[in-house]
N, CA, C and O atoms as a GROMACS GRO file, in nm:
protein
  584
    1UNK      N    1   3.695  10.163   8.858
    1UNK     CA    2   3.670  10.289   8.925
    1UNK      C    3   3.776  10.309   9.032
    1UNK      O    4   3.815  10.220   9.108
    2UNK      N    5   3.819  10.439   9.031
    2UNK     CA    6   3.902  10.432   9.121
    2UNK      C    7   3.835  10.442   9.286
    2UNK      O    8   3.713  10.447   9.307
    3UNK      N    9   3.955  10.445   9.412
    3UNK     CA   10   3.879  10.412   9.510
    3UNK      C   11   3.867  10.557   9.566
    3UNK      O   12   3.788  10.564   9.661
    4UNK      N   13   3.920  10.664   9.534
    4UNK     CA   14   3.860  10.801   9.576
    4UNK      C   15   3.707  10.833   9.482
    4UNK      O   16   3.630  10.926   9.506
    5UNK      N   17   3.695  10.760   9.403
    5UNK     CA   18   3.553  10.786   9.332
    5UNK      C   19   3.470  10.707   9.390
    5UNK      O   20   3.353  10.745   9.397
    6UNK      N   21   3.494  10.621   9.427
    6UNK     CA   22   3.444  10.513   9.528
    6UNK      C   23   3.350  10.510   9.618
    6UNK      O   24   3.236  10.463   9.624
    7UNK      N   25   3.447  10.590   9.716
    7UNK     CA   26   3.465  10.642   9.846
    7UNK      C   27   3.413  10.799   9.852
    7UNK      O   28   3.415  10.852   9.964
    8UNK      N   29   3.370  10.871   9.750
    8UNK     CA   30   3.345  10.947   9.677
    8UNK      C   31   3.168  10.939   9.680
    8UNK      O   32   3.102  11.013   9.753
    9UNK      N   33   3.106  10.833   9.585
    9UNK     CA   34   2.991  10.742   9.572
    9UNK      C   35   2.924  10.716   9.744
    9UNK      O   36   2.838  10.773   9.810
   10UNK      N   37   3.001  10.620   9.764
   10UNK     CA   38   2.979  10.586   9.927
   10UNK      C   39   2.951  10.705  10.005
   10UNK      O   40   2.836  10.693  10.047
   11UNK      N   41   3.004  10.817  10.044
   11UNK     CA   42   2.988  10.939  10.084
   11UNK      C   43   2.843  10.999  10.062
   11UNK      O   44   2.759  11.038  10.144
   12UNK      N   45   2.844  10.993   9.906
   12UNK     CA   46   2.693  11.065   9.888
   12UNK      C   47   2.581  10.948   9.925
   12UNK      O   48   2.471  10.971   9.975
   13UNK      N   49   2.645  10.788   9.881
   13UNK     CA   50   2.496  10.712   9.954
   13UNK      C   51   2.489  10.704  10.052
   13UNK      O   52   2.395  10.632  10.086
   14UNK      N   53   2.556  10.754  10.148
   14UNK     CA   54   2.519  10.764  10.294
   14UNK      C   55   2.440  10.894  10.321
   14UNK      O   56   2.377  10.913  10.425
   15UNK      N   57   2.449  10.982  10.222
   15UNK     CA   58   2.392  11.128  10.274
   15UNK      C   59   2.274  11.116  10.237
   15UNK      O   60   2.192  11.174  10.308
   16UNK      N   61   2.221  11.038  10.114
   16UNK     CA   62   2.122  11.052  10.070
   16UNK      C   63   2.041  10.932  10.143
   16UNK      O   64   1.920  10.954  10.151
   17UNK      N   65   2.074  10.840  10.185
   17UNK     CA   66   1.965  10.770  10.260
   17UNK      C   67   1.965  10.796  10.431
   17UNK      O   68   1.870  10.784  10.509
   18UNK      N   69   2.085  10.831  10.455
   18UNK     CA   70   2.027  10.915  10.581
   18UNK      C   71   1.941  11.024  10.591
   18UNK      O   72   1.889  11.059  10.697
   19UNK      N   73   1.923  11.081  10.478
   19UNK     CA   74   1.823  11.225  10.447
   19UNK      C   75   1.886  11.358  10.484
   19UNK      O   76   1.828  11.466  10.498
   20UNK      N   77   2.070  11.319  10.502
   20UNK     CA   78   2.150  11.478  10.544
   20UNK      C   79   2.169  11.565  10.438
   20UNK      O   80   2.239  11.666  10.451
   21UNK      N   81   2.093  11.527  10.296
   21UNK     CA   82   2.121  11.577  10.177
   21UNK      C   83   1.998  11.688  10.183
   21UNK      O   84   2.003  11.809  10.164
   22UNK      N   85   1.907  11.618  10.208
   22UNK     CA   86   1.796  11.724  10.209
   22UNK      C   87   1.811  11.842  10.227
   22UNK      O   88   1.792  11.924  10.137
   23UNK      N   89   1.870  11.896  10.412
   23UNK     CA   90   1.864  12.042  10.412
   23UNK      C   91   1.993  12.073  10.342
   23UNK      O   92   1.996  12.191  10.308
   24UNK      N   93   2.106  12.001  10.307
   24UNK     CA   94   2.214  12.116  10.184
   24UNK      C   95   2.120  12.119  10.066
   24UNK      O   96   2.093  12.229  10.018
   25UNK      N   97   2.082  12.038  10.028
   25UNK     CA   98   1.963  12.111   9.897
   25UNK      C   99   1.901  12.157   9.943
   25UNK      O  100   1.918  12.268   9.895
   26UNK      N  101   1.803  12.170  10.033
   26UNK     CA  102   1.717  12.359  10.021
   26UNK      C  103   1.800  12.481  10.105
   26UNK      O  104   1.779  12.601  10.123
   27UNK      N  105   1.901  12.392  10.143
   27UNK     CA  106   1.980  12.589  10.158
   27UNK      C  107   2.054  12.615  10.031
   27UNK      O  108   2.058  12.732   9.992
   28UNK      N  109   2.118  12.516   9.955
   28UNK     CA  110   2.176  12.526   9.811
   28UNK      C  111   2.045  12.596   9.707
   28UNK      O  112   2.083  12.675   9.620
   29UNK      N  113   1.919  12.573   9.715
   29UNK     CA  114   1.841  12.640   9.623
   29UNK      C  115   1.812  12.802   9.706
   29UNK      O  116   1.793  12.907   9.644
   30UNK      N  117   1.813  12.788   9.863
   30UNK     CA  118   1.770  12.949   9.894
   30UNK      C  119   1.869  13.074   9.873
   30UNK      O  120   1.848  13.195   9.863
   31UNK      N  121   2.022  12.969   9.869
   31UNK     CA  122   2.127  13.045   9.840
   31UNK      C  123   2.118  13.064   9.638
   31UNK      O  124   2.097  13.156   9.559
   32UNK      N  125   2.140  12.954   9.631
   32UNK     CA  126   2.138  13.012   9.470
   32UNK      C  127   1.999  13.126   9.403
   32UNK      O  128   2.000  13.201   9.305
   33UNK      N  129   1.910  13.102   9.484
   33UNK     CA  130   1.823  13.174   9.444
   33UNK      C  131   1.785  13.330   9.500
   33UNK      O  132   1.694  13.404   9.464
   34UNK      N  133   1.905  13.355   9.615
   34UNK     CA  134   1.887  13.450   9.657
   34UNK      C  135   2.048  13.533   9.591
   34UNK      O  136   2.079  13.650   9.615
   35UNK      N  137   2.103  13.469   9.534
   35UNK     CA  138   2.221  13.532   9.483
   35UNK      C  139   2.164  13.534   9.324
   35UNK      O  140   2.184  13.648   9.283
   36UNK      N  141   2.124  13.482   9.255
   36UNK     CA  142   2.076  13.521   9.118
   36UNK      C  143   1.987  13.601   9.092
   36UNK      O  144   1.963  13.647   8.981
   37UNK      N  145   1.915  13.630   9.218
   37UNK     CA  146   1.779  13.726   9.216
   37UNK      C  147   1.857  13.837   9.249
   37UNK      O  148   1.793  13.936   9.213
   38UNK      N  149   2.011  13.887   9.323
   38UNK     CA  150   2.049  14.000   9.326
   38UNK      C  151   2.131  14.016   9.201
   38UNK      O  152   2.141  14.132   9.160
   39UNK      N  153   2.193  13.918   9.131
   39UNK     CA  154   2.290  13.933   9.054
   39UNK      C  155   2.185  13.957   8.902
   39UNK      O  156   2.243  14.022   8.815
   40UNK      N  157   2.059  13.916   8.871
   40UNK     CA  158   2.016  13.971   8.761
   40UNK      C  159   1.963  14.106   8.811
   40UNK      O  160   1.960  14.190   8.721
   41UNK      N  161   1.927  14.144   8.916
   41UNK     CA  162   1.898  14.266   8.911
   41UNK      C  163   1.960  14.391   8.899
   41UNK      O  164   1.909  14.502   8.887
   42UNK      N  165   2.120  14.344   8.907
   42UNK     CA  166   2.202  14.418   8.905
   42UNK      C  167   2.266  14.420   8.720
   42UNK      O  168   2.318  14.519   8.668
   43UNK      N  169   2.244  14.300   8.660
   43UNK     CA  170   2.303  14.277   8.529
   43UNK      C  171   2.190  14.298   8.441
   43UNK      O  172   2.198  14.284   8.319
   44UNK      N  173   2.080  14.334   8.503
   44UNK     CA  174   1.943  14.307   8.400
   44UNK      C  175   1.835  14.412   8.475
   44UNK      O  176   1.728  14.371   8.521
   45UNK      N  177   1.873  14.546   8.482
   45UNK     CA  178   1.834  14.674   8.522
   45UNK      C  179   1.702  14.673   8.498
   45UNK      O  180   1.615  14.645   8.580
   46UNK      N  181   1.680  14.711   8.354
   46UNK     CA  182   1.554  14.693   8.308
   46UNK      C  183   1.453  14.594   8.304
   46UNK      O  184   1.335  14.620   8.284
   47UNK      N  185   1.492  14.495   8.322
   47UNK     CA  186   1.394  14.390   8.346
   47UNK      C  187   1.305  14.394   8.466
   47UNK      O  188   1.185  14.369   8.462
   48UNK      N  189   1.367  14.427   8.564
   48UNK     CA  190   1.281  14.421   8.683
   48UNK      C  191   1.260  14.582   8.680
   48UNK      O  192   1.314  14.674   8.619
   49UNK      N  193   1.125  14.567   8.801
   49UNK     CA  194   1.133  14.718   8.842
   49UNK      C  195   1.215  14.699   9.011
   49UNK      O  196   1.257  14.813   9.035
   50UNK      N  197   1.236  14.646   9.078
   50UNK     CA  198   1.265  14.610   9.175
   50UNK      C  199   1.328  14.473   9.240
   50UNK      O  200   1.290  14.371   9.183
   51UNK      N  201   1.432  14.451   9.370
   51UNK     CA  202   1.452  14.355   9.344
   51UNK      C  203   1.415  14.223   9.450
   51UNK      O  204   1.475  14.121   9.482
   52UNK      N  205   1.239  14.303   9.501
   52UNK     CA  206   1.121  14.178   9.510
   52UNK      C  207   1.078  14.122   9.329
   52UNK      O  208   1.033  14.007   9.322
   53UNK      N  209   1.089  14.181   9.230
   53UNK     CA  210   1.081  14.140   9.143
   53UNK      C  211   1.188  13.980   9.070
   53UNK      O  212   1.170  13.867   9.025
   54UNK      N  213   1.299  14.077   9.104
   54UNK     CA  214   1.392  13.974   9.053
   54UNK      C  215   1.449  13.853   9.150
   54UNK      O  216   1.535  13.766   9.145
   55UNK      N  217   1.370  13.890   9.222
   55UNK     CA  218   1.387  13.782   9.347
   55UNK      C  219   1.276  13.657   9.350
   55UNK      O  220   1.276  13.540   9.387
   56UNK      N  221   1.171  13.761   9.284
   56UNK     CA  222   1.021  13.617   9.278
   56UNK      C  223   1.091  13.583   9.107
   56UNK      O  224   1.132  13.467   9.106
   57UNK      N  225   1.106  13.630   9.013
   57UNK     CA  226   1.171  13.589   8.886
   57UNK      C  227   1.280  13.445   8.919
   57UNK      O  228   1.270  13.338   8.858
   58UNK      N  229   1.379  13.472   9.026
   58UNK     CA  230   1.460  13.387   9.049
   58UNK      C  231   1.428  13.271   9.099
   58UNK      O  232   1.486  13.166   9.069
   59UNK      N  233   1.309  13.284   9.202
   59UNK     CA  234   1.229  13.166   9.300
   59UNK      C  235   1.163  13.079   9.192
   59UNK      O  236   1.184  12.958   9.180
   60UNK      N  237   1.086  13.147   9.119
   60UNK     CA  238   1.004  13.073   9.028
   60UNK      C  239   1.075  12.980   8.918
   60UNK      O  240   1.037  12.875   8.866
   61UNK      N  241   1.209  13.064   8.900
   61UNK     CA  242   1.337  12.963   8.787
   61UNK      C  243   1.368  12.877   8.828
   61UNK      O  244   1.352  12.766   8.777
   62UNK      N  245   1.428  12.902   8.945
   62UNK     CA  246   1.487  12.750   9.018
   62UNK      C  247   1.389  12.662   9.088
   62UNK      O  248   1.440  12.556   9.124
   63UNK      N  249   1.275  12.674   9.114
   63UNK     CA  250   1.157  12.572   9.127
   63UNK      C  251   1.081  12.525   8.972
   63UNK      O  252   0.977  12.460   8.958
   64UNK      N  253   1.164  12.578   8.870
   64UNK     CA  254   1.123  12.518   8.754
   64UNK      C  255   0.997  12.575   8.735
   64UNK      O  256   0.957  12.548   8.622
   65UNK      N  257   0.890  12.666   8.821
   65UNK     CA  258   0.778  12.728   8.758
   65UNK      C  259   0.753  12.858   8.665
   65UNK      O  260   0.642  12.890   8.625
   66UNK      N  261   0.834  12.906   8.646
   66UNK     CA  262   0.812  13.002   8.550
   66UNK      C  263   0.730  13.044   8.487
   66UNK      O  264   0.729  13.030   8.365
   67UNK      N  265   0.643  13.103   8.552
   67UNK     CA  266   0.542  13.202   8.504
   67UNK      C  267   0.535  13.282   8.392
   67UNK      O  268   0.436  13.313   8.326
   68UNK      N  269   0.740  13.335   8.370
   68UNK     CA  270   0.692  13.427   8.262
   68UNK      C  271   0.648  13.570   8.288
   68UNK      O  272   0.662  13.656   8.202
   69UNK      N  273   0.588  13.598   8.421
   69UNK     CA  274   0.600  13.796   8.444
   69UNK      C  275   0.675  13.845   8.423
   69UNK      O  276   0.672  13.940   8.344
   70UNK      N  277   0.806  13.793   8.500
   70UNK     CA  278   0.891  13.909   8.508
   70UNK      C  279   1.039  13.804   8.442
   70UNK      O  280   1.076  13.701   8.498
   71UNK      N  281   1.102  13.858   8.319
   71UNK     CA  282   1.246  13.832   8.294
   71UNK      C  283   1.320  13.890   8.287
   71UNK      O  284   1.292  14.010   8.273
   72UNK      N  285   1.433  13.859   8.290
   72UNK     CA  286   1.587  13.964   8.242
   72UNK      C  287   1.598  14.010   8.097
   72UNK      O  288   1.615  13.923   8.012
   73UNK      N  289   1.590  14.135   8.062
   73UNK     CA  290   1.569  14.211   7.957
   73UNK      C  291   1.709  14.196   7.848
   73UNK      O  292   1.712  14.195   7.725
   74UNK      N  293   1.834  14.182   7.963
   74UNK     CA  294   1.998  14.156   7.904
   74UNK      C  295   2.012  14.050   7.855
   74UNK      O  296   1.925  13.968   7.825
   75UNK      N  297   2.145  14.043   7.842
   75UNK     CA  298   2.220  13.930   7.752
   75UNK      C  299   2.270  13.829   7.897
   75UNK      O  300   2.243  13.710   7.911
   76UNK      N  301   2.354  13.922   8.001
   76UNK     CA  302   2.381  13.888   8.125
   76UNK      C  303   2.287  13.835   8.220
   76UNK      O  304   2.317  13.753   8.306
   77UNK      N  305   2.180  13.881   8.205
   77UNK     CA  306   2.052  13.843   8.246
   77UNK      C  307   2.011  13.739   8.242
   77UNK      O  308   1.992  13.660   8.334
   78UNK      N  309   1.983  13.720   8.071
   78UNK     CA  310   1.968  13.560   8.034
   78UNK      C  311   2.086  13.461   8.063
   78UNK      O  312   2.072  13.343   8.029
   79UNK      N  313   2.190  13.498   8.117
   79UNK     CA  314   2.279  13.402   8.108
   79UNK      C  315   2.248  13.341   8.273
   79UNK      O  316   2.219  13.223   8.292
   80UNK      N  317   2.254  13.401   8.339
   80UNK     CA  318   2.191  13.413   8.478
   80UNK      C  319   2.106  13.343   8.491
   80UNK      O  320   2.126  13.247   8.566
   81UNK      N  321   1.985  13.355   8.434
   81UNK     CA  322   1.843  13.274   8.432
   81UNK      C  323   1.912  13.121   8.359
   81UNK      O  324   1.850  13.022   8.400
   82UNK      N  325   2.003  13.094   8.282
   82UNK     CA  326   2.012  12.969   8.212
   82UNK      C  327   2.056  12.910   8.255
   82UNK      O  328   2.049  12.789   8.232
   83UNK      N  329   2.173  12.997   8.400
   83UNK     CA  330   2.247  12.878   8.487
   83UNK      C  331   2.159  12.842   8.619
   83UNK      O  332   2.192  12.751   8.695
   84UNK      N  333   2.052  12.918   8.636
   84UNK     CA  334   1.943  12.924   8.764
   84UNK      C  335   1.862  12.809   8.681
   84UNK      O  336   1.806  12.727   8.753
   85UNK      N  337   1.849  12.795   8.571
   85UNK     CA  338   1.713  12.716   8.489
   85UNK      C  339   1.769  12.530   8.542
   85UNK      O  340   1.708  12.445   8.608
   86UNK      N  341   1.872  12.527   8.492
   86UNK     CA  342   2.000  12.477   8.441
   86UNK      C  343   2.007  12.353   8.637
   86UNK      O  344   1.993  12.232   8.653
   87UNK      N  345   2.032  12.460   8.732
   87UNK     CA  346   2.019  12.432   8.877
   87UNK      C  347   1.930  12.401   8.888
   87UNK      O  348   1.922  12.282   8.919
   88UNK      N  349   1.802  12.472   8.874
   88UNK     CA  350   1.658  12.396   8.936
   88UNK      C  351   1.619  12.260   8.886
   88UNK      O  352   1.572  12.164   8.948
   89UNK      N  353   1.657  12.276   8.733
   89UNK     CA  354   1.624  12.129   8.671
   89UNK      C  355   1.709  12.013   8.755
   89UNK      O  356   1.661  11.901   8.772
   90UNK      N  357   1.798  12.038   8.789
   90UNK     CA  358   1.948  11.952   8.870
   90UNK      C  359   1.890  11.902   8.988
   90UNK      O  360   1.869  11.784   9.016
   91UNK      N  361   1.856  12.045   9.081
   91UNK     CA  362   1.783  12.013   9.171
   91UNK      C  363   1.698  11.929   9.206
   91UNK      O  364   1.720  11.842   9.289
   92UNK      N  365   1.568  11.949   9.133
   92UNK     CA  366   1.419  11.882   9.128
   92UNK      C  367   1.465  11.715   9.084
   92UNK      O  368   1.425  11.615   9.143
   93UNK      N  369   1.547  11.716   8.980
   93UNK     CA  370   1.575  11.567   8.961
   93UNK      C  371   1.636  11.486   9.068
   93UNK      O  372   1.596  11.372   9.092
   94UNK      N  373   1.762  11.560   9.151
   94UNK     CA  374   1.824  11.498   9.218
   94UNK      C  375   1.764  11.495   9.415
   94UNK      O  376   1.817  11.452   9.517
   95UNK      N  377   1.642  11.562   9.388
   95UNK     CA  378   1.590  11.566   9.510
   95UNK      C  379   1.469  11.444   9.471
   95UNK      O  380   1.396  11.408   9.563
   96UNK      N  381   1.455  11.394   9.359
   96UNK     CA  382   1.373  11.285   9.314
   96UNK      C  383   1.436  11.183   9.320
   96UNK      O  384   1.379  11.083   9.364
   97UNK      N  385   1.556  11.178   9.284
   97UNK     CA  386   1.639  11.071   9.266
   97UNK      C  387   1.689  11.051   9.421
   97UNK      O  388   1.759  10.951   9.436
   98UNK      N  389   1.667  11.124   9.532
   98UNK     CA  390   1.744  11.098   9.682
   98UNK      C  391   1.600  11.019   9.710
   98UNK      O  392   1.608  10.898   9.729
   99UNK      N  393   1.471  11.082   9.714
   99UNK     CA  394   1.364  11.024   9.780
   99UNK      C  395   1.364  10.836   9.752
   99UNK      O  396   1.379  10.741   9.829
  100UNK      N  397   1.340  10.847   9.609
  100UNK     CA  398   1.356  10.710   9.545
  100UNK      C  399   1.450  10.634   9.599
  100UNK      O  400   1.399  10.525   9.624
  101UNK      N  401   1.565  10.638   9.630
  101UNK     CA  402   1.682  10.588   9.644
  101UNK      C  403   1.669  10.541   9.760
  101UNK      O  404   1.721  10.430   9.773
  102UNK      N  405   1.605  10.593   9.875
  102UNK     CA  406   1.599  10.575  10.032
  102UNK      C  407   1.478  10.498  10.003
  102UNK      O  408   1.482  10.383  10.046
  103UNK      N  409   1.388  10.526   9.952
  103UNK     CA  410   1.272  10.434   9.978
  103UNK      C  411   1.317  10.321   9.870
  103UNK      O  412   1.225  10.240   9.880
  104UNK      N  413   1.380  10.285   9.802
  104UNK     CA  414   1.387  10.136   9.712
  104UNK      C  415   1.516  10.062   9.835
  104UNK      O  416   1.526   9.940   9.851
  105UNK      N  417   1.588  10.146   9.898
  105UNK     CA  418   1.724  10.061  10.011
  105UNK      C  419   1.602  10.024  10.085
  105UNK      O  420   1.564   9.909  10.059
  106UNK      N  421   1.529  10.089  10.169
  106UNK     CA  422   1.410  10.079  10.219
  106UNK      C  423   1.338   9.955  10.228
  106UNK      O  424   1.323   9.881  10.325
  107UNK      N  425   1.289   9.941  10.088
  107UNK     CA  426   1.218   9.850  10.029
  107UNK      C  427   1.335   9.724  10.026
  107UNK      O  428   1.320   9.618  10.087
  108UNK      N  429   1.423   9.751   9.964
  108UNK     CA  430   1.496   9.616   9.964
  108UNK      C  431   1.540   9.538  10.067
  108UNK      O  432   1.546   9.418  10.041
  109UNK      N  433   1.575   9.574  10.184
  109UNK     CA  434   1.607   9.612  10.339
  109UNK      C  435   1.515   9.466  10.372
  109UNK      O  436   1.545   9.349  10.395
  110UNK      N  437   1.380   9.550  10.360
  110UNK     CA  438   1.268   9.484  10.449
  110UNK      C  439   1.240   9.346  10.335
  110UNK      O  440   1.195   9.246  10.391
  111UNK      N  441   1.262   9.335  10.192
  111UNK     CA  442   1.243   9.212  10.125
  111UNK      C  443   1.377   9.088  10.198
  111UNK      O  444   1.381   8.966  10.208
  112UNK      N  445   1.452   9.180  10.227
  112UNK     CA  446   1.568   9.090  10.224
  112UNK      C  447   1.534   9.041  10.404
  112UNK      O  448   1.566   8.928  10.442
  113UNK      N  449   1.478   9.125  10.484
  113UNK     CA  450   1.450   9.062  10.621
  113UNK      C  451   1.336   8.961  10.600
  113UNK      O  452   1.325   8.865  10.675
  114UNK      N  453   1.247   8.982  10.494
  114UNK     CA  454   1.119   8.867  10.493
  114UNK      C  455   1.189   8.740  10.430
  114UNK      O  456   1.134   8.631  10.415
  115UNK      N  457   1.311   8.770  10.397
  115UNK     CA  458   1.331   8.628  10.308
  115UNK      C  459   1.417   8.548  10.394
  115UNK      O  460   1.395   8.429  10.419
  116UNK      N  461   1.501   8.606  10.433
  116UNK     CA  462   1.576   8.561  10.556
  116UNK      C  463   1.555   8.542  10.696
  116UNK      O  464   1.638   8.474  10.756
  117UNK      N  465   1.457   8.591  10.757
  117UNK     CA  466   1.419   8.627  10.836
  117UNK      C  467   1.504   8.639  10.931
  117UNK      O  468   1.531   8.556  11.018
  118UNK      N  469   1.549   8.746  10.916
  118UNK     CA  470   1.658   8.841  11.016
  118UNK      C  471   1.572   8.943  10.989
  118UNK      O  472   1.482   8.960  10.908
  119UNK      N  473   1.666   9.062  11.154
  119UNK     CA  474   1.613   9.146  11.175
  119UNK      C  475   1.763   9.274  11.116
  119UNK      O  476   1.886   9.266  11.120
  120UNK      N  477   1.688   9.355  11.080
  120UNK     CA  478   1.750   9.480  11.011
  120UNK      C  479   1.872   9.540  11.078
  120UNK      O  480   1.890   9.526  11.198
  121UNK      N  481   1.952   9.605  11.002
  121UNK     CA  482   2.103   9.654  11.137
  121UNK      C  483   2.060   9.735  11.221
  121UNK      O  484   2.140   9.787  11.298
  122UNK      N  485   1.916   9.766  11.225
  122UNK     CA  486   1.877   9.882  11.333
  122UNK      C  487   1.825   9.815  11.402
  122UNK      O  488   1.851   9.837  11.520
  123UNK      N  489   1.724   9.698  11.373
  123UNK     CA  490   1.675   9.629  11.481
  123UNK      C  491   1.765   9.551  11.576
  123UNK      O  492   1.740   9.537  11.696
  124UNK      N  493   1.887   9.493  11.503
  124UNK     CA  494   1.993   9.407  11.579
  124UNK      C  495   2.047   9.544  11.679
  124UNK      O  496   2.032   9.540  11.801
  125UNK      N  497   2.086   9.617  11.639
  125UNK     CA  498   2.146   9.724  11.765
  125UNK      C  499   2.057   9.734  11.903
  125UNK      O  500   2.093   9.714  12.019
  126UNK      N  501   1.938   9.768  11.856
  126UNK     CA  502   1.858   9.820  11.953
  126UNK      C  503   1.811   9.652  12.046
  126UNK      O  504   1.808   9.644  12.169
  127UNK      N  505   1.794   9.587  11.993
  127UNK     CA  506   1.763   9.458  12.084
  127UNK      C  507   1.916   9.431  12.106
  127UNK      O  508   1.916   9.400  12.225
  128UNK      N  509   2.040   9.424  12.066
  128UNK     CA  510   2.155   9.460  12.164
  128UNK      C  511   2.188   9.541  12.268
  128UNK      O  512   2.250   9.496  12.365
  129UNK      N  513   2.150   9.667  12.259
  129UNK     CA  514   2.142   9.809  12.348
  129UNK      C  515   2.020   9.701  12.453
  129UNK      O  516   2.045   9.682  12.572
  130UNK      N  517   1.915   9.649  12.397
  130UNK     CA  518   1.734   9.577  12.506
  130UNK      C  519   1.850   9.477  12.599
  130UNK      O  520   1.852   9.474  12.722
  131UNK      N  521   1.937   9.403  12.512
  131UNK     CA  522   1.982   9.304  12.638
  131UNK      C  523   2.100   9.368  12.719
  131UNK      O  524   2.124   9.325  12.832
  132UNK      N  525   2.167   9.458  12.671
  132UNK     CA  526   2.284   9.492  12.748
  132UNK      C  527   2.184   9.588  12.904
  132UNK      O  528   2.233   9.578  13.016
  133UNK      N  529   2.098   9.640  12.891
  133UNK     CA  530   1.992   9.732  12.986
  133UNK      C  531   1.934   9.588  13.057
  133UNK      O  532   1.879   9.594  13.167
  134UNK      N  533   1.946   9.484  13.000
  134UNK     CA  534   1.911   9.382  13.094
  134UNK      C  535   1.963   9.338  13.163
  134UNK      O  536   1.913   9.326  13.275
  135UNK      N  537   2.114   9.281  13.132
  135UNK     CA  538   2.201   9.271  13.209
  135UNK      C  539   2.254   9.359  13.287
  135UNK      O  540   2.322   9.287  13.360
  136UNK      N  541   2.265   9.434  13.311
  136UNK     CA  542   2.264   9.562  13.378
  136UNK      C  543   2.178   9.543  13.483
  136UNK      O  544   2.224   9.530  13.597
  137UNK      N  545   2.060   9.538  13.463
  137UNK     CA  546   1.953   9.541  13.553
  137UNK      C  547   1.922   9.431  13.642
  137UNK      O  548   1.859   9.442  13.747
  138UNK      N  549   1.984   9.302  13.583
  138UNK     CA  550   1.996   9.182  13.654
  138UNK      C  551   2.127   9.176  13.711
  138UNK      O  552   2.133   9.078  13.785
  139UNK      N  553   2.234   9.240  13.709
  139UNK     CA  554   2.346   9.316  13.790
  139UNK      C  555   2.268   9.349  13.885
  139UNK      O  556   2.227   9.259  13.959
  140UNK      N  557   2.230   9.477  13.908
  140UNK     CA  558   2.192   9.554  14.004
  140UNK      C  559   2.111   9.498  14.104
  140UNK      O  560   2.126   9.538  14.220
  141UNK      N  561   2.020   9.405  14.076
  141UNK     CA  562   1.888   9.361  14.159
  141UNK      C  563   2.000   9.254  14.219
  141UNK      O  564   2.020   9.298  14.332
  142UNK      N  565   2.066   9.162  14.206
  142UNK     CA  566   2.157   9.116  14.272
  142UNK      C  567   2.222   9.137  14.382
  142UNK      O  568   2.231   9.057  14.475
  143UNK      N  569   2.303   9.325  14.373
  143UNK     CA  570   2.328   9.369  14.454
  143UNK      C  571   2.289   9.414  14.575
  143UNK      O  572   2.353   9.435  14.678
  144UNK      N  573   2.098   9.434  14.532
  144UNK     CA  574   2.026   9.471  14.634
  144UNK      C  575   2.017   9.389  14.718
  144UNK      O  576   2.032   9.274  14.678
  145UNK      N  577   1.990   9.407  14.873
  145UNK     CA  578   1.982   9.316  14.964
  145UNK      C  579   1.821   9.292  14.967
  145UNK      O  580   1.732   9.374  14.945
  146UNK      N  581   1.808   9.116  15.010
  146UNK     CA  582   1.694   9.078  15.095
  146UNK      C  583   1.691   8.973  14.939
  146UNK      O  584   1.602   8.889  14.923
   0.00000   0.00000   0.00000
C-alpha cells in the first residue's frame, strides 16, 4: 500500500474514533438531501405537487425509508432518486461501520489494559497533567512563609 493511502486510512481512523465523522455525515445527508429534493423537483415536475413534497420524497430516500407516496415521475428523476438511494445506503452502512469501529478500539483498549495492567493513553496523560499540578503546588507552599 502506498504511504499516501496509508496516511490516507490513518486520517479517516482518527476521525472515526474520535467521533469528528459524525457531524460531516449528518450535514453530508442534510446537504445531499436538501439538494436532490430541489433538483428532482425541478427534473421531475410532475411527480411532486410541491417542493415540501420532493423534499419529504428525498428525506425518506436517503434515510433508506421509503414509503413510496411521493416519486419522480421522469427518467431524470429516477436517476436522482438512484444516486440519493445509492448515498443513503453508503451512509447508514458507514455510520454503522464508524459506531462499531470506536466501540471494538474501545473494547480492545480496555482488554489490552486488563491484561497488562497499564493504564490507557488517556489515563497516563491526565495522571501526568495530576502530578505536574502537584509539583507545582508543592513549589508554591514552599514559597509561602511560616
Amino acid at each position: 500500500m502506498s504511504s499516501r493511502t496509508e496516511r490516507q486510512i490513518e486520517r479517516m481512523n482518527r476521525a472515526v474514533v474520535s467521533g469528528r465523522i459524525i457531524p460531516f455525515l449528518a450535514l453530508s445527508i442534510v446537504v445531499v438531501t436538501v439538494v436532490s429534493g430541489v433538483l428532482v423537483w425541478v427534473l421531475s415536475p410532475r411527480g411532486f405537487e410541491d417542493l415540501d413534497d420532493s423534499l419529504w420524497w428525498a428525506a425518506q430516500t436517503v434515510t433508506t425509508v421509503g414509503y413510496g407516496d411521493v416519486v419522480p415521475a421522469s427518467g431524470g428523476g429516477r436517476v436522482i432518486g438512484f444516486l440519493v438511494m445509492a448515498f443513503g445506503v453508503s451512509a447508514v452502512s458507514f455510520l454503522t461501520a464508524a459506531v462499531t469501529s470506536a466501540f471494538l478500539a474501545w473494547h480492545q483498549d480496555r482488554l489490552a489494559q486488563e491484561r497488562t495492567g497499564t493504564a490507557s493513553p488517556h489515563e497516563q496523560r491526565t495522571h501526568e497533567a495530576l502530578e505536574r499540578i502537584e509539583r507545582r503546588l508543592e513549589s508554591l507552599e514552599r514559597r509561602l512563609p511560616g
